[in-house]
C-alpha positions in Angstrom: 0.0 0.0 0.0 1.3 3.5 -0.3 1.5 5.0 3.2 -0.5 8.1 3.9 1.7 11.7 4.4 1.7 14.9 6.4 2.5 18.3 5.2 5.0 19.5 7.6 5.9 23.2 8.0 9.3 24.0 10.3 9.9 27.6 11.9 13.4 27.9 13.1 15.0 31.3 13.9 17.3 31.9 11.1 20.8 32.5 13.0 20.1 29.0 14.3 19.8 27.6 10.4 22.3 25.5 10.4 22.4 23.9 13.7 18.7 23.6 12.8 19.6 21.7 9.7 22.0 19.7 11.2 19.2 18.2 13.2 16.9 17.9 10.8 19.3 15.6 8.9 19.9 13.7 11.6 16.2 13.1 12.4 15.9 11.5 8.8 12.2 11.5 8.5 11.3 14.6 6.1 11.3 14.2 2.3 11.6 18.0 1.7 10.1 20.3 -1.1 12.4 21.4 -3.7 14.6 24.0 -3.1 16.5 26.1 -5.3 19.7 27.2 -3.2 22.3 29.9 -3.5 25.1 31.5 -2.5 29.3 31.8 -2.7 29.6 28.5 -0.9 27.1 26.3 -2.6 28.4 27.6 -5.9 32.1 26.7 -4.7 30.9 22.9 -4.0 28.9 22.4 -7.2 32.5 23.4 -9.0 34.2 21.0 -6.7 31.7 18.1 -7.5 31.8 19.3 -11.2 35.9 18.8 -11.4 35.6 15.7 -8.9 33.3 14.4 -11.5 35.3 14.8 -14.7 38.2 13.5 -12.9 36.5 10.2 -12.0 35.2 9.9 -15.6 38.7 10.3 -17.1 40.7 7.8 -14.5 37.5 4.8 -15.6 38.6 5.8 -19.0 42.0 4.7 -18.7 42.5 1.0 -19.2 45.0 -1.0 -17.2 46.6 -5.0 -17.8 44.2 -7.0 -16.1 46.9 -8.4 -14.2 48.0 -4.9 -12.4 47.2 -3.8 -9.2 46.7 -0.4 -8.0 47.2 0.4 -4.2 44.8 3.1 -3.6 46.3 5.8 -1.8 43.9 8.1 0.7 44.0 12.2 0.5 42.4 14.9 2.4 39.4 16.6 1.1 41.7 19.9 0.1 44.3 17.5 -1.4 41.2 15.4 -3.5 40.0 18.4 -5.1 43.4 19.3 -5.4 43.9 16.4 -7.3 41.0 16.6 -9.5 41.5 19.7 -10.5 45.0 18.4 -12.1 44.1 15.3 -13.3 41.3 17.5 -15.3 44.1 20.4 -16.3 46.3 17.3 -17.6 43.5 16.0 -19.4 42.6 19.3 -21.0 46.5 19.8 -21.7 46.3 16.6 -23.3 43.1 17.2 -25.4 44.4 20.6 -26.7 47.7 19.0 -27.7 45.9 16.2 -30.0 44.3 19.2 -31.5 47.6 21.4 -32.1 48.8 18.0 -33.6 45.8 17.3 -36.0 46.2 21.2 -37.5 49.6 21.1 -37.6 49.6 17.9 -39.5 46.9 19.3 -41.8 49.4 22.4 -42.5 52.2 19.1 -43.5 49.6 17.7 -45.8 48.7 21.2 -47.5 52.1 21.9 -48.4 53.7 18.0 -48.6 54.4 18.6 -52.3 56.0 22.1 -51.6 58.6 20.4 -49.8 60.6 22.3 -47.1 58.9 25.8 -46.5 59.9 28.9 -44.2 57.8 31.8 -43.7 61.2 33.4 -42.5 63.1 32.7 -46.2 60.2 34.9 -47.8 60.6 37.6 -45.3 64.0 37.8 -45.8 63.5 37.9 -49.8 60.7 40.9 -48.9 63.5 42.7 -47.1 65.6 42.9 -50.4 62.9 44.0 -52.1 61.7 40.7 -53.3 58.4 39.3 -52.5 57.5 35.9 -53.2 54.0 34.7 -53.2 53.0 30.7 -53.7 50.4 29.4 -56.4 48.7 26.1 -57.7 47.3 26.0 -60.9 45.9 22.8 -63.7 48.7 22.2 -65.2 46.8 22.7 -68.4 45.8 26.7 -67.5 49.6 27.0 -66.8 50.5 28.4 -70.1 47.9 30.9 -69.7 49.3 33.2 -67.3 50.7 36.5 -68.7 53.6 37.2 -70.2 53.9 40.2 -67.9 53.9 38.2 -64.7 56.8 36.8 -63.3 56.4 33.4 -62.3 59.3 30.3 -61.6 57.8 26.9 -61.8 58.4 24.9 -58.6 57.1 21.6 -59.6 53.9 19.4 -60.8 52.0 16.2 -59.8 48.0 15.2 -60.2 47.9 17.4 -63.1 48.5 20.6 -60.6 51.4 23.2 -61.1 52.8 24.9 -58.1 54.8 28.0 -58.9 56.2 31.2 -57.3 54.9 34.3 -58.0 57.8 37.2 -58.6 56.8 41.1 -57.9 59.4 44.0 -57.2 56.5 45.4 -54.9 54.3 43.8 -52.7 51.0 42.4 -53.9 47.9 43.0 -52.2 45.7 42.5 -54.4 44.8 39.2 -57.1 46.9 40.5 -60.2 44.6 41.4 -63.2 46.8 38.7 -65.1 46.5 36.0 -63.4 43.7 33.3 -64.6 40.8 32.5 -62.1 41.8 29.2 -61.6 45.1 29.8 -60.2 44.9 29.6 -56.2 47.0 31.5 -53.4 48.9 28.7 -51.0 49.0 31.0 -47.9 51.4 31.2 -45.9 52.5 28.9 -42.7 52.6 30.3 -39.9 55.8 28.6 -39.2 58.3 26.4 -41.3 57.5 22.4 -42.4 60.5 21.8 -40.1 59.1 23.5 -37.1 55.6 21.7 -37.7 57.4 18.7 -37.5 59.2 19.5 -34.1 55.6 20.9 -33.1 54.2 17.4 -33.4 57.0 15.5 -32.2 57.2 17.0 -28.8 53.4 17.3 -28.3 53.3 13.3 -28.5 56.0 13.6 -25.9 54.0 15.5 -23.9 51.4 13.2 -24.2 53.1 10.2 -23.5 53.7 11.8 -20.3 50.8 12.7 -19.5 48.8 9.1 -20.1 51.8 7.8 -17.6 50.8 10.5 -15.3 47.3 9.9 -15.3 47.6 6.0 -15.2 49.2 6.6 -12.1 47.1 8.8 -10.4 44.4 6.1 -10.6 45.6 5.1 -7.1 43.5 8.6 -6.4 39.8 6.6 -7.6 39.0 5.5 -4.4 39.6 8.5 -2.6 38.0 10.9 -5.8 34.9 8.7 -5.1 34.8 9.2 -1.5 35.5 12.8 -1.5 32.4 13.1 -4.2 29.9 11.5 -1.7 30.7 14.1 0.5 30.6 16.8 -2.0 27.6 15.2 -2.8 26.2 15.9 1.0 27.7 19.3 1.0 25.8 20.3 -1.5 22.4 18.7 -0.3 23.0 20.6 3.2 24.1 23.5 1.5 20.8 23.5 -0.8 18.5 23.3 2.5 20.4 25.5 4.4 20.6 28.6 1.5 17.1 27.2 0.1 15.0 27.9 3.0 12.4 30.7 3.2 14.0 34.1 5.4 12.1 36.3 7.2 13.7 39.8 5.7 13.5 43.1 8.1 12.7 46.2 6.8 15.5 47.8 8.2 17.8 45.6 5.6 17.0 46.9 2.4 19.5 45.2 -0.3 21.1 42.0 0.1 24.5 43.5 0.8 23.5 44.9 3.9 23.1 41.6 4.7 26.4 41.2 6.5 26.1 44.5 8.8 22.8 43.4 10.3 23.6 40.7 12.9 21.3 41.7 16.0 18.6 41.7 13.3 19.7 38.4 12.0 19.3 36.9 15.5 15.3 37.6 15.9 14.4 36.8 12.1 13.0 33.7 11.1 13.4 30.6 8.3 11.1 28.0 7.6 11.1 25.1 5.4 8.2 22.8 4.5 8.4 18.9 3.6 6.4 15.7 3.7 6.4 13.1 6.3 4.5 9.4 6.6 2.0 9.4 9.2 3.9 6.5 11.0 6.9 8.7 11.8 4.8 11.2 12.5 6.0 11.3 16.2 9.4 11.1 15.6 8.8 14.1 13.6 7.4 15.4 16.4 10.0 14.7 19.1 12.8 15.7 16.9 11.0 19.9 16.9 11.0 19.4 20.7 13.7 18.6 21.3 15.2 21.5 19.5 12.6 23.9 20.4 10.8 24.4 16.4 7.5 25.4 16.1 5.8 23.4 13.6 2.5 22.1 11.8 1.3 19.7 9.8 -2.0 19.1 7.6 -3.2 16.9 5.2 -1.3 17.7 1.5 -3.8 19.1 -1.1 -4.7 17.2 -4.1 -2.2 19.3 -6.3 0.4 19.4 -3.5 3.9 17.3 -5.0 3.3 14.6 -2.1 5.9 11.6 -2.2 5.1 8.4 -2.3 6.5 5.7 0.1 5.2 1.9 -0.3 4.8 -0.2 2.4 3.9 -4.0 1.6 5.0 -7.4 2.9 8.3 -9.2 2.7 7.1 -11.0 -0.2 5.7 -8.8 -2.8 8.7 -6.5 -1.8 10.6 -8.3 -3.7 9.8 -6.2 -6.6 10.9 -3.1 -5.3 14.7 -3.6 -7.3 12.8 -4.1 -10.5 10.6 -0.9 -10.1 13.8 0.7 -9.1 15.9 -0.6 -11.8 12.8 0.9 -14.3 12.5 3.9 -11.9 8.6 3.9 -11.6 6.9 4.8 -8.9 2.9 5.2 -9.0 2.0 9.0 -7.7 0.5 9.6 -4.4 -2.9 9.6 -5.1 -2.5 6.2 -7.2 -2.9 2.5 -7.1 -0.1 0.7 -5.4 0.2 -2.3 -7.8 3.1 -4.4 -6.3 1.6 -7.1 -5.6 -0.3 -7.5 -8.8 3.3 -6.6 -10.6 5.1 -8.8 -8.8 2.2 -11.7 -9.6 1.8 -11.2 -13.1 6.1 -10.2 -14.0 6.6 -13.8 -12.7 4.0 -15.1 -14.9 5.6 -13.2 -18.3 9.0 -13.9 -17.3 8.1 -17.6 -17.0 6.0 -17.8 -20.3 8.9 -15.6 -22.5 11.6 -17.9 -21.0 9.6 -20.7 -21.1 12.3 -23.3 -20.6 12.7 -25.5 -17.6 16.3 -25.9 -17.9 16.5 -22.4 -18.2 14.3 -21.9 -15.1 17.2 -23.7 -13.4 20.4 -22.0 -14.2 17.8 -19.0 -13.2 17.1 -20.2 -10.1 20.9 -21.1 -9.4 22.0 -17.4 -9.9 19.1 -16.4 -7.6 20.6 -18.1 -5.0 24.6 -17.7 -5.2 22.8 -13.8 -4.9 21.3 -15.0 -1.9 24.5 -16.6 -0.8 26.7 -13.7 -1.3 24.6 -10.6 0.0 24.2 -9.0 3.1 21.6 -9.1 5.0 18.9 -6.4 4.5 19.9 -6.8 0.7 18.2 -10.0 -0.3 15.1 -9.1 -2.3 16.9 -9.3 -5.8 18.2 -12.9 -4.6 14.8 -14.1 -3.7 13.4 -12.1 -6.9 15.6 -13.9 -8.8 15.1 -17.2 -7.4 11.1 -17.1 -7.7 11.6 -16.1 -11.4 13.7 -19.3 -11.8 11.3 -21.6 -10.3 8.5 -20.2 -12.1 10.0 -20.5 -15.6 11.0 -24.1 -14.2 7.3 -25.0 -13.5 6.1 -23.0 -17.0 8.7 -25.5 -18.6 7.3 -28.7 -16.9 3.6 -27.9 -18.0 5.2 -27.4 -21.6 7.7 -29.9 -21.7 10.3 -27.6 -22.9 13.9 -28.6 -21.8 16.6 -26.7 -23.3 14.1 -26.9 -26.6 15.1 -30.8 -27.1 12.7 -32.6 -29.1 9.8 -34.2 -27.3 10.4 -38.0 -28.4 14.7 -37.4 -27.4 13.5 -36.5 -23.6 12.5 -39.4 -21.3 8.9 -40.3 -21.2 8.9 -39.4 -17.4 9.1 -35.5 -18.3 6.5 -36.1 -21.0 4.2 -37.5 -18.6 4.4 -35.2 -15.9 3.3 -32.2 -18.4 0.5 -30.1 -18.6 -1.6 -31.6 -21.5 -3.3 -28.8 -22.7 -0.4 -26.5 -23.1 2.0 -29.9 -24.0 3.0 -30.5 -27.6 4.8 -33.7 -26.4 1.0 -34.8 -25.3 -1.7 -32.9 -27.5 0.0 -31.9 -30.4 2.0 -28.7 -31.4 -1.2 -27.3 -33.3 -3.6 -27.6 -30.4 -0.8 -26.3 -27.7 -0.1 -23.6 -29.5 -3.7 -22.0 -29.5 -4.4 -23.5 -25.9 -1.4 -21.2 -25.3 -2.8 -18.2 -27.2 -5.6 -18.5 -25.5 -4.1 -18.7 -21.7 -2.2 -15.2 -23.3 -5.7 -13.8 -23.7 -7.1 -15.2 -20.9 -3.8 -13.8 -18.9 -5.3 -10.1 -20.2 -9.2 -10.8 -19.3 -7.8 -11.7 -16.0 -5.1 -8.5 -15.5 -7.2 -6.2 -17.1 -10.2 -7.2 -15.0 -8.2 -6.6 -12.0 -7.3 -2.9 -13.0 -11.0 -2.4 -13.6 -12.5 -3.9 -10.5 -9.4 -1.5 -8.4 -11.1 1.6 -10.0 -15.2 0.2 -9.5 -13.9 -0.2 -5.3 -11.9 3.5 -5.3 -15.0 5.0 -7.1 -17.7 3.2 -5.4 -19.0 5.9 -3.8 -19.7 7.9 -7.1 -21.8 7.1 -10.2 -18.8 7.1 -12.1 -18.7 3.4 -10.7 -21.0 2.6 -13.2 -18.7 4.0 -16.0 -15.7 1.4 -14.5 -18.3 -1.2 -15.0 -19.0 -0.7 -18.4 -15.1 -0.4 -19.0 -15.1 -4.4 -17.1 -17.9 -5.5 -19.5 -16.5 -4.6 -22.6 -13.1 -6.5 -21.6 -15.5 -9.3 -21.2 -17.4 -8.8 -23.8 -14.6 -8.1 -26.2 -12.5 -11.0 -24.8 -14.7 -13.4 -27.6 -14.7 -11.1 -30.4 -10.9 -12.0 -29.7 -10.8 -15.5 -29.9 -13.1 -15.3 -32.9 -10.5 -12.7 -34.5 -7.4 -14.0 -33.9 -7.8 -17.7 -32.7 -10.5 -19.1 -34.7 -13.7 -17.6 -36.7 -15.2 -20.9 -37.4 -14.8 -22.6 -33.6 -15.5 -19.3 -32.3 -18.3 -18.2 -34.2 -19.9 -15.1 -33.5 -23.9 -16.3 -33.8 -25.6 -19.0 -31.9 -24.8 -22.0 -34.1 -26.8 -24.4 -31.9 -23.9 -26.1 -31.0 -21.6 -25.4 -27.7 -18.3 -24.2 -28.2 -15.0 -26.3 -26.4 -12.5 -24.4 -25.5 -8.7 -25.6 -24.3 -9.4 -29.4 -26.6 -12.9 -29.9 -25.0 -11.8 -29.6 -21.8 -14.3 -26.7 -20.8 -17.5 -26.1 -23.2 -19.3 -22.6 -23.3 -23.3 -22.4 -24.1 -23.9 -21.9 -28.3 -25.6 -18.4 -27.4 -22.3 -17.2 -25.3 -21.7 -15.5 -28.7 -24.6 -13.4 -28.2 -24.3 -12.9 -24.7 -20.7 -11.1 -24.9 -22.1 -9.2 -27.8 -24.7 -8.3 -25.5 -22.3 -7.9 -22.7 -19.9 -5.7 -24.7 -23.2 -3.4 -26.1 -24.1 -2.9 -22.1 -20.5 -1.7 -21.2 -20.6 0.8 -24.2 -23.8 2.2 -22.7 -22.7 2.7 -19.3 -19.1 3.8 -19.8 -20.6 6.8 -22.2 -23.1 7.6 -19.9 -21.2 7.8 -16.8 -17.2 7.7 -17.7 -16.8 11.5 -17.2 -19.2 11.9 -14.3 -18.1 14.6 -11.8 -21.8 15.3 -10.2 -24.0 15.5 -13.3 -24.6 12.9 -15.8 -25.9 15.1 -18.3 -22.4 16.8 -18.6 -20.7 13.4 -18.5 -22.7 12.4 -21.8 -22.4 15.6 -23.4 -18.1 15.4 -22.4 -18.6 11.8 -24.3 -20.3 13.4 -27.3 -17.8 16.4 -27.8 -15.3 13.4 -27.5 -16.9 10.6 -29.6 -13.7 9.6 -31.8 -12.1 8.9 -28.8 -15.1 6.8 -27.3 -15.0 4.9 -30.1 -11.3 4.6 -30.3 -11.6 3.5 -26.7 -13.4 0.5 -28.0 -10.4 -0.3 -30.2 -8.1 0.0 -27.6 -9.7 -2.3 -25.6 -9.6 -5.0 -28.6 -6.2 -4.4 -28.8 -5.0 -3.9 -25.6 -6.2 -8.0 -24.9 -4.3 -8.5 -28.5 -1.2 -7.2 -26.8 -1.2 -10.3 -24.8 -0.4 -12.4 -27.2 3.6 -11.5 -27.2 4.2 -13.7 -24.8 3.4 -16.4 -27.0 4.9 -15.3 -30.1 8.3 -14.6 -27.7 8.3 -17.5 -26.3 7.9 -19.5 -29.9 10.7 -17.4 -30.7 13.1 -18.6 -28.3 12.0 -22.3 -28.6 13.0 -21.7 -32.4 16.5 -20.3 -31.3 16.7 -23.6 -28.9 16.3 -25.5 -31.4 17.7 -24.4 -34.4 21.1 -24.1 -31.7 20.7 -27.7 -31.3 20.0 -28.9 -34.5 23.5 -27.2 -35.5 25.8 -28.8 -32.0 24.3 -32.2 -32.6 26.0 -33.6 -35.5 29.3 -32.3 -33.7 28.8 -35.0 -30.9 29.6 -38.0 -33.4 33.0 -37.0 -33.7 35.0 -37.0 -30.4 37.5 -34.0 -32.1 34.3 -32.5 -32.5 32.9 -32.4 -29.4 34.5 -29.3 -27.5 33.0 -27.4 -30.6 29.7 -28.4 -30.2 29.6 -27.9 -26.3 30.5 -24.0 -27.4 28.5 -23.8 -29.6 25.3 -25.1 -26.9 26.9 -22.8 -24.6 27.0 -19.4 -26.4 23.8 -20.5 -28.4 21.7 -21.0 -25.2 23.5 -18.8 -23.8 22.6 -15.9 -26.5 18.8 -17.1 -26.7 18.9 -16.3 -22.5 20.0 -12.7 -22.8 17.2 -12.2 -25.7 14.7 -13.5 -23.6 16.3 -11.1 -20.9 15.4 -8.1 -23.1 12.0 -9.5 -24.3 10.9 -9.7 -20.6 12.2 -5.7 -19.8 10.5 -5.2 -23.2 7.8 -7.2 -23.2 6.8 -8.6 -19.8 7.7 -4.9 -18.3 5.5 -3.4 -20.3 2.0 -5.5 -19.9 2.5 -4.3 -16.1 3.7 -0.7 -16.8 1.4 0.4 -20.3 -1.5 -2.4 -21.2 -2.3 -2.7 -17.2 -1.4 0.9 -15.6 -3.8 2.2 -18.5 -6.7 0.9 -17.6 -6.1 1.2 -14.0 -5.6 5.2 -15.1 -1.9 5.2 -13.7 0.9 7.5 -15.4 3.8 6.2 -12.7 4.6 10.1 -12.2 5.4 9.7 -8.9 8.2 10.6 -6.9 10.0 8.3 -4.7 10.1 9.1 -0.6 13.2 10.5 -0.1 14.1 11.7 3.1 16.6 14.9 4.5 18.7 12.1 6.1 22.7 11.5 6.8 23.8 8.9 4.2 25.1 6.0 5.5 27.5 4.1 3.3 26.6 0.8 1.6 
């Protein structure tokens, strides 16, 4: 459930603001409203973390041998920064002198075929009164330069002439003479030989300074520990320069500020923040103690409450998965874990669908369990349950590392579920038992969502409007198996004749066409009639005529939301194609003993590829029947923000 929250509201006096936050930290109950702080100091640590950061990123950059170890050395706070602010000046050093070397080998390339040039030979020809300007031309236009131009032909390759241009004065202008395609070379800004010596010491310079920074990696530790508490500067910092401030008349401008100390002492600061109702009295014995006056009141309905979820051990479980996806429902929304938790293990177990799979699952689950502390279980037991559910999935469908039904013992055939068993009913018939299950999966999930809203609005008319959404799933739910499993055993007219479903094993009345036609008619009514009600039903119809596309769109959506469902199938036949095809290819390898080291690497990274797509088809997939198909129709936008409380960080 999500646990119901105060509004809190803190009054300190304001030359007690940071013993006051100091206190509040260390209370850790109040998820506080955003603040926007200020000031010389926060400023200074934000530039701290900012260098820290960039620091840290460019040591992970640099890769060592596997095989060396790097004693990680300690520094002071001063002496961190210290340090990241070098390693960052080294690696901007470094980064400007791969640019000077890119231009300056650009300049080699542009005048490679020149051959040796120096700015300072053409100066000194200037000086005796004769300039000297460079030229490329198509060695074709060559001859067409005039007469009256003075030119010395240096040399020519590509079909390009380069030549010297002669003048007794200087030029500063094109000559009228010289044809348009001729082009001015300009000049270096220093000679071939000095780019050369440019480039040479610059990767000197870098060589030193990738040995210098490979070193300091004995600094990562300590850059990461001084960030975490950059990182808490800067929180404090926030709160402390963030908080609202009684200003006195008297003051005027901010820059008075510092000359108004015995006002400073009776003016006041405040803060305001959220707390859950159980910690309420911790709340309250932390402003006694320290002498704050206070209140609290229930949030308002737009008021940016946060939302902190209390359920049991077991369907806590999922709490690293909705982290991991970083959803949490809003404050005024459905609290869904358990039914994620449910229904994830069911997808995950249906798109993996392989009991030998379910194992190595379940194995990993527990060497998690194994090796984590306590307190930090959940993703071990997660884990684990996920294993043993795709193991049981893979029993009912005789799936065991996708080897063919009549290679596995007749024990594992026999203790599969016939109906969803293509070892016991056939891969036709399992196959559309199994479609429908998927369907049935979304009658049953999206049903759920439905009945949630019919019990939060059941004290409005708008129940009746959730109602007609839960009787057009229903009713729809046929017009989907007569869609997309079969038109002719799933007829939409009474045909005098009951209708089996899952091989005969369950049989539905002939008219239970009609009926969920009728059904899905009745839902229509009432959800137009009453979707929109807010206290009148004649402006919840007329909001559903101004909106009739989307009405009937809504319709749609609920044929294709149940549709949707069907991925897990299609996934799942998928990677049972992948199993086998893998398997198919490693078997002939196991009649040759020189052979069979290749085939067990190829089972290995085959199964073992086929795992890590099904990995992505259940964040992809199975994620997203909890978090879109389901949330819709429960009306959920997960645009809530996680219960974070003002608290001292202790270190994991």
């Amino acid at each position: 459930m999500i646990e119901k929250m105060k509004k809190v509201s803190i009054v300190v006096l304001d030359a007690t603001r940071k013993e006051s936050v100091k206190a509040l930290r260390k209370a850790g109950v109040v998820h506080l409203e955003e603040m926007e702080g200020k000031g010389p100091l926060l400023a200074s640590y934000k530039d701290a973390a900012a260098a820290t950061d960039k620091a840290i990123s460019i040591l992970d950059e640099i890769k060592l041998p596997k095989k060396q170890i790097v004693n990680q050395l300690d520094l002071t706070n001063d002496a961190a920064l210290e340090m990241a602010n070098k390693i960052v000046s080294l690696s901007d050093e470094k980064k400007s002198l791969f640019e000077a070397i890119a231009r300056n080998t650009n300049e080699l390339d542009r005048l490679e075929k020149w051959g040796n040039v120096n700015p300072a030979d053409f100066v000194s020809l200037a000086e005796k009164g004769i300039f000297v300007y460079m030229y490329e031309i198509p060695e074709d236009k060559y001859g067409t330069i005039g007469k009256e131009l003075k030119t010395i032909r240096v040399n020519a390759s590509n079909k390009v002439v380069r030549f010297l241009l002669l003048s007794e004065e200087q030029v500063t202008e094109r000559p009228a003479l010289m044809p348009p395609e001729a082009y001015a070379v300009p000049m270096p800004e220093m000679s071939t030989e000095a780019f050369k010596d440019s480039i040479l010491k610059a990767k000197q310079t870098i060589s030193r300074i990738e040995s210098e920074l490979a070193d300091d990696k004995k600094y990562s530790a300590t850059l990461a520990a001084y960030r975490k508490v950059l990182a808490s500067d800067i929180e404090f910092e926030t709160v402390c320069s963030g908080m609202g401030r009684e200003v006195a008349a008297e003051e005027g401008e901010e820059s008075k500020a510092d000359v108004m100390d015995e006002i400073a002492s009776t003016r006041l600061a405040w803060l305001s923040g959220y707390v859950p109702v159980a910690l309420l009295p911790n709340f309250v014995a932390a402003c006694k103690a320290n002498s704050w006056a206070y209140a609290t009141a229930d949030p308002d309905d737009d008021d940016p409450v946060p939302t902190k979820l209390k359920n049991s051990k077991l369907v806590s479980i999922i709490y690293p998965l909705m982290d991991f996806l970083d959803v949490t429902p809003g404050y005024h929304e459905f609290d869904i874990s358990g039914w994620f938790l449910l229904f994830f293990c069911v997808f995950f177990a249906m798109i993996f669908g392989d009991a030998c799979y379910g194992a190595l699952i379940a194995i990993v689950g527990i060497a998690l369990l194994a090796t984590s502390k306590k307190g930090g279980r959940s993703l071990g037991v997660l884990v684990t349950l996920l294993g043993l559910c795709t193991m049981l999935w893979g029993v009912m469908t005789c799936s065991w590392f996708g080897i063919s039904t009549d290679k596995l013992p007749s024990a594992l055939v026999d203790i599969s579920f016939a109906p969803f068993s293509a070892a016991k009913s056939g891969k036709d018939i399992a196959n559309t038992n199994q479609k429908i299950f998927c369907f049935s999966l979304a009658l049953i999930q999206l049903s759920v969502a439905h009945l949630k809203c019919m019990f939060a609005d059941r004290k409005s008319l708008k129940f009746f409007g959730d109602l007609g959404s839960l009787l057009m799933i229903w009713g729809m739910f046929y017009v989907v198996m007569n869609m997309v499993v079969d038109g002719t055993k799933y007829p939409l007219g009474d045909t005098g004749v009951p209708i089996p479903i899952f091989g005969g094993r369950f049989v539905l009345p002939s008219n239970f066409p009609l009926i969920s036609i009728g059904v899905l008619g009745a839902g229509f009514v009432l959800n137009f009639i009453f979707a929109n009600y807010e206290g009148s039903v004649g402006k919840s119809v007329l909001e559903s005529v101004k909106n009739i596309i989307s009405v009937l769109l809504g319709v749609v959506n609920q044929f294709s939301d149940i549709v949707s469902y069907i991925r897990l199938w299609a996934v799942a036949l998928a990677g049972a194609a992948i199993s086998e095809t893998v398997n198919q290819m490693a078997g002939p390898m196991f009649g040759k003993l020189i052979m069979v080291i290749f085939g067990v690497v190829l089972l290995v990274f085959g199964h073992g590829l086929n795992m890590i797509l099904n990995l992505l088809s259940v964040i992809v997939h199975g994620v997203r029947l909890n978090t879109l198909e389901f949330s819709q129709h429960l009306g959920m936008t997960w645009s809530g923000v996680k219960y974070r409380p003002f608290a001292e960080r202790k270190e994991k």
